[in-house]
C-alpha positions as CSV (number, residue, x, y, z in Angstrom):
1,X,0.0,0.0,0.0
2,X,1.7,3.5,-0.9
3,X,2.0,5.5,2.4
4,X,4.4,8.1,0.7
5,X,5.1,12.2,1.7
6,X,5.9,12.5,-1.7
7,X,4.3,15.5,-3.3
8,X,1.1,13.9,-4.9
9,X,1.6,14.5,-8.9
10,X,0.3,13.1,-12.1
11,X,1.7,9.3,-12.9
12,X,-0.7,8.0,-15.9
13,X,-3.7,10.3,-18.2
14,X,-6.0,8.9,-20.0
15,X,-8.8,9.8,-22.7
16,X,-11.6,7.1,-24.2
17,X,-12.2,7.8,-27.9
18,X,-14.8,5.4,-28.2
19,X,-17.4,5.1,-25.1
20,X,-16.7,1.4,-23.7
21,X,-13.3,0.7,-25.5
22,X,-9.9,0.8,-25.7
23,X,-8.2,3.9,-23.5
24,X,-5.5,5.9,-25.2
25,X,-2.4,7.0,-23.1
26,X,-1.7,10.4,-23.3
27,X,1.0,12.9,-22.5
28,X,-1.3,16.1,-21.6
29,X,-5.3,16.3,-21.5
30,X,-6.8,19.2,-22.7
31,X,-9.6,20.0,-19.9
32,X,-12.4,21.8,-21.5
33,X,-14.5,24.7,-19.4
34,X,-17.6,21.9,-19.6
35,X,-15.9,19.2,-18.1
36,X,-14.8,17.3,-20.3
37,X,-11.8,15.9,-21.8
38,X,-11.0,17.1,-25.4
39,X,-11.7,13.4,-27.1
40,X,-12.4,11.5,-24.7
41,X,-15.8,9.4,-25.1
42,X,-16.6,11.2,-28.4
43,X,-17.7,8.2,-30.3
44,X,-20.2,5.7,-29.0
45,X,-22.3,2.0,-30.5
46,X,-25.5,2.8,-29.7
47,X,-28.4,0.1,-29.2
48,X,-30.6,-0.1,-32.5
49,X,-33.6,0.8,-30.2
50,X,-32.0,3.2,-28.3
51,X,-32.9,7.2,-29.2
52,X,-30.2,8.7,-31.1
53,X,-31.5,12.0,-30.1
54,X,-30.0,12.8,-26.5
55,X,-32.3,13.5,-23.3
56,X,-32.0,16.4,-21.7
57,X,-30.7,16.7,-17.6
58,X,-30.1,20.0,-16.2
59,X,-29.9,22.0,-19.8
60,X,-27.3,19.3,-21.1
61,X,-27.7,16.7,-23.7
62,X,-26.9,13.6,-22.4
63,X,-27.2,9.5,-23.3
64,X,-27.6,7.0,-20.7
65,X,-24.4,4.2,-21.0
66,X,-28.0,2.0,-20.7
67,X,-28.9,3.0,-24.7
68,X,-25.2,1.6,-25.7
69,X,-22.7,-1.4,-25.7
70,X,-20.5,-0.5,-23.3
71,X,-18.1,-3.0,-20.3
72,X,-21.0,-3.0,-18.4
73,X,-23.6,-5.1,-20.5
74,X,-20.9,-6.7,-22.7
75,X,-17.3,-6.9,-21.1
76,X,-15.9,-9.0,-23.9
77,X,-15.6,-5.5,-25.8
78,X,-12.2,-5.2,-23.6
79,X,-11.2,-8.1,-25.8
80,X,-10.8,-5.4,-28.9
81,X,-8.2,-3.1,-29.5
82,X,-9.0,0.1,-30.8
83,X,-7.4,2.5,-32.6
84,X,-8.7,6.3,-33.6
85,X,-6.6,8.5,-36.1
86,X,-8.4,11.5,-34.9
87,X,-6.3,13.4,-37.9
88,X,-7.7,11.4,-40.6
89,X,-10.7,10.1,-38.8
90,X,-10.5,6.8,-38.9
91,X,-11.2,4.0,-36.9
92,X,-10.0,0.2,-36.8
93,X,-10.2,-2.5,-34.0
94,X,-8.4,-5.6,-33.9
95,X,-9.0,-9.0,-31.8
96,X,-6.7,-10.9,-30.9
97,X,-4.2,-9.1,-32.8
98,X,-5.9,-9.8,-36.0
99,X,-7.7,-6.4,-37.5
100,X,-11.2,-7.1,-37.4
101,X,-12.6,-3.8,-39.3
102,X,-11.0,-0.5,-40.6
103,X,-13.2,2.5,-41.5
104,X,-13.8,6.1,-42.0
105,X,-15.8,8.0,-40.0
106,X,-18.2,8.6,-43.3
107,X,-21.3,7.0,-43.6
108,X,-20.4,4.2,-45.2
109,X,-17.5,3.4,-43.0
110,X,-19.7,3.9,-39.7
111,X,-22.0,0.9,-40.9
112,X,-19.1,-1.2,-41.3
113,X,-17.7,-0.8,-37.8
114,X,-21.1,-0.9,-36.5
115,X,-21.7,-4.3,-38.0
116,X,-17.9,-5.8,-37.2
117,X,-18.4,-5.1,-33.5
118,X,-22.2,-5.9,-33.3
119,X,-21.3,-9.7,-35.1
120,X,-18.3,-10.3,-32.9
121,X,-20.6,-9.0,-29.3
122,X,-23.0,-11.5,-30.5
123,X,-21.0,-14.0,-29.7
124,X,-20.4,-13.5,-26.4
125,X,-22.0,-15.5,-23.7
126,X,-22.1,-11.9,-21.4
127,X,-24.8,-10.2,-23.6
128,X,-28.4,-11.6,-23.0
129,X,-29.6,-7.8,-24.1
130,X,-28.7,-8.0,-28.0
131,X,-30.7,-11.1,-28.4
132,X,-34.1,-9.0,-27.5
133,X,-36.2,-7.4,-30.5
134,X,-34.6,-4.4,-31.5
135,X,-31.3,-4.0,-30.2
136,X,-29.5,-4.0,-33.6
137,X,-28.6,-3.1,-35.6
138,X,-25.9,-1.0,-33.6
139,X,-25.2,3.0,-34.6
140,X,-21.7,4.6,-34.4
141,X,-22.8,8.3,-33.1
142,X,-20.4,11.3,-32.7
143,X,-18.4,13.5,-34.8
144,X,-15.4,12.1,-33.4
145,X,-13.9,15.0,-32.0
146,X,-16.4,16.5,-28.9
147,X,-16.6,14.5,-25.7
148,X,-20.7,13.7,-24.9
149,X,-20.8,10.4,-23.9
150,X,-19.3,10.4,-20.4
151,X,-21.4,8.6,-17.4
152,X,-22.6,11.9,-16.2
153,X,-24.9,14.5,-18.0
154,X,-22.0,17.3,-16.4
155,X,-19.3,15.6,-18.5
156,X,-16.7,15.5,-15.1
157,X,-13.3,14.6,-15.1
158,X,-12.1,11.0,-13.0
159,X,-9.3,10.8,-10.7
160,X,-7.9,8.1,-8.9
161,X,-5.2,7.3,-6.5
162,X,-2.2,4.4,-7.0
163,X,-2.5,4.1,-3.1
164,X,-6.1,3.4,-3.4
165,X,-5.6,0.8,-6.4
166,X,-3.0,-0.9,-4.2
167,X,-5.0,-1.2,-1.5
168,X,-7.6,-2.4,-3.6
169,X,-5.4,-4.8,-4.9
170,X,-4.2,-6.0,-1.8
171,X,-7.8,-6.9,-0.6
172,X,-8.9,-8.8,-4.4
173,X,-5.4,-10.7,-4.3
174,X,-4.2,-9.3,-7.1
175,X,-1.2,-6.8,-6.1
176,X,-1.4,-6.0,-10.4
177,X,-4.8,-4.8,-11.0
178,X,-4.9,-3.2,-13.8
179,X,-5.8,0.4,-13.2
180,X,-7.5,1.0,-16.8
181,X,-10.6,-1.4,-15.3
182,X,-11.5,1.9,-14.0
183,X,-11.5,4.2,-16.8
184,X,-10.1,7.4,-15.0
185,X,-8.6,10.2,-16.9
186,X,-6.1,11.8,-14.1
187,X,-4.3,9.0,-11.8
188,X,-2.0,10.6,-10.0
189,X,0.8,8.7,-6.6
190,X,2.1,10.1,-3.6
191,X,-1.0,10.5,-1.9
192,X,-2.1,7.5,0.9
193,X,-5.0,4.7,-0.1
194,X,-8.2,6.7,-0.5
195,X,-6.5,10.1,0.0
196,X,-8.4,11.3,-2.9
197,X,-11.8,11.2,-1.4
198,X,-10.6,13.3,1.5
199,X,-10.6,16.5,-1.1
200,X,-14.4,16.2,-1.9
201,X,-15.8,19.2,-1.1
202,X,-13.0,21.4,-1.8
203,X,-10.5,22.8,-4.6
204,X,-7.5,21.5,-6.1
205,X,-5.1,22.7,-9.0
206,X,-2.9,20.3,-11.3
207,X,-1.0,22.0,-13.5
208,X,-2.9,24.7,-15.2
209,X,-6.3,23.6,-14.1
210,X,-8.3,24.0,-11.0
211,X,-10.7,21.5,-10.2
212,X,-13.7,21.3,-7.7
213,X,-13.4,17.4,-6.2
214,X,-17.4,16.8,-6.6
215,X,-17.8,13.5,-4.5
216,X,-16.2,9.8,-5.0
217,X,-17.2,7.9,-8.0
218,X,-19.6,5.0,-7.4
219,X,-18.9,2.1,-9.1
220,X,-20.7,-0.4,-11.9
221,X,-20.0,-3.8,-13.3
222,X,-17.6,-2.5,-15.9
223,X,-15.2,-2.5,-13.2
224,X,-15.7,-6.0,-12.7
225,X,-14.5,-7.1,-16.4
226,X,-10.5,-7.6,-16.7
227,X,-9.6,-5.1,-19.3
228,X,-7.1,-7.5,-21.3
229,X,-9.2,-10.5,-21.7
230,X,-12.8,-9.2,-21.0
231,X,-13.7,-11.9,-18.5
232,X,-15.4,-11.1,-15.3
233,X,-12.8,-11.7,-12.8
234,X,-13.0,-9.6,-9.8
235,X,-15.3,-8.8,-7.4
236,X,-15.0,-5.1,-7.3
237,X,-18.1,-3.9,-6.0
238,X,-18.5,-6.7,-3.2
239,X,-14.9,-6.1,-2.2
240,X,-14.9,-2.1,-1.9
241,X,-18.2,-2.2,0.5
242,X,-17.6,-5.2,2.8
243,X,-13.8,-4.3,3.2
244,X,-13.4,-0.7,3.3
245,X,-16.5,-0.2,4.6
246,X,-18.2,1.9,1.9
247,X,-22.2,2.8,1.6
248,X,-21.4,2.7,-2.1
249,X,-19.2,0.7,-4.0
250,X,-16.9,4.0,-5.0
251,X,-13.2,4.0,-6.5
252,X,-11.9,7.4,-7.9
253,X,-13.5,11.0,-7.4
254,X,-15.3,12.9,-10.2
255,X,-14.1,16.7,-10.6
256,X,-15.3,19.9,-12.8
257,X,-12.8,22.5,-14.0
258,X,-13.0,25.8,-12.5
259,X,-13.2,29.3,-14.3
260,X,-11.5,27.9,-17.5
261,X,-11.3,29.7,-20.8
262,X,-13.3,28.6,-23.5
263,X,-9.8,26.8,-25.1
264,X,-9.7,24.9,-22.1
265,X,-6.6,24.2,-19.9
266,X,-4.0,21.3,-19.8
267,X,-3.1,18.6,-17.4
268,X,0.3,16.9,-17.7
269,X,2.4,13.8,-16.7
270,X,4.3,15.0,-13.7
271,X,2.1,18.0,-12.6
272,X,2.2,18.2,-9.0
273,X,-1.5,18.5,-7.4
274,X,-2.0,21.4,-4.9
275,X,-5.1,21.4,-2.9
276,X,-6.3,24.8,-2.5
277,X,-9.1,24.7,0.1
């Protein structure tokens, strides 16, 4: 377990092109004034019964990770690996090492990914859902470049801890868990196990952003699918309640941006994190 007095500072970022799939490591993160993370979740499968046109919370457009295949009803997608050519707009996804499907974002293209990855989650035993009336054939949505598909209607960055994943690891068995099961953009060391929920409630900069720590991030079954191999193999949820004692299953805080330009501002590897208040 990391009990350091080392300055607490960014280790590991993070952005999810696609909603559900593979993350992309990344040296800086732009953080945009609405919370979100220029590129990540900007692309999403959505349910063929699903609306396409978003609902509405609190003035925002938003769609429910319910309307689309994502970890949570299918955690075999893990199983893919995904790459996005933001410059050329491109996608292609490969299993097993073998590419699957390559496409352009263009109409044509997004019916072809859409039909690669609805044939292979098909085939999964974990997705009961796409065998009911209606739930394909699957859309790609998003233009590929705006973030809208986060968890939360307010977009909200993720944090998390390498403290609290050891500790968590220490208590599944599995002193490697892989920190990308929980699909944080900011992870950050030098802080103690579950240091990070302590600054709910109040302010913190890292480096040219200042972020409001909202409240810890409860926890769904994604978390409970391995992210190389897709299986369900821990016991996530379970384990954070009955041995640290949590209401709610939670693992990483969610945070907004405060008084940021309309360009955003950027978050780097090795920023050290200041809180404020």
């Amino acid at each position: 377990m990391t009990t350091t007095n080392t300055t607490p500072h960014v280790v590991a970022l993070y952005r999810h092109p696609v909603k559900g799939f593979t993350p992309e490591s990344r040296e800086v993160l732009t953080v945009l004034a609405d919370g979100r993370v220029a590129g990540d979740r900007a692309l999403a499968f959505l349910l063929g019964d699903a609306p396409e046109a978003p609902q509405q919370a609190a003035g925002a457009d938003w769609w429910p990770k319910t309307n689309m295949l994502a970890l949570v009803n299918t955690p075999a997608l893990a199983r893919l690996t995904l790459r996005y050519d933001e410059d050329v707009r491109r996608v292609s996804i490969s299993l097993d090492g073998a590419l699957l499907v390559e496409a352009a974002l263009d109409e044509a293209g997004r019916v072809r990914l859409a039909a690669a990855v609805a044939a292979f989650a098909r085939e999964q035993a974990e997705q009961p859902h796409l065998g009911r009336p209606g739930r394909l054939p699957l859309r790609l949505i998003g233009d590929g470049t705006t973030p809208r598909y986060q968890d939360s209607f307010e977009g909200r960055v993720t944090l998390h801890g390498r403290g609290s994943l050891a500790a968590l690891g220490e208590a599944l068995g599995d002193p490697a868990l892989d920190e990308r099961r929980f699909r944080s953009n900011i992870v950050i060391d030098g802080l103690e196990a579950w240091g990070e929920f302590g600054w709910a409630g109040h302010a913190i900069r890292i480096g040219g952003v200042t972020f409001d720590v909202v409240r810890p991030a409860v926890r769904c079954l994604a978390t409970h699918a391995s992210p190389s191999d897709g299986v369900r193999d821990r016991e996530v949820m379970t384990t954070l309640v009955r041995a640290f004692g949590q209401e709610r299953p939670s693992f990483a805080v969610h945070m907004l941006p405060r008084d940021l330009p309309a360009a955003g501002g950027e978050v780097r590897l090795g920023d050290h994190v200041e809180l404020l208040d």
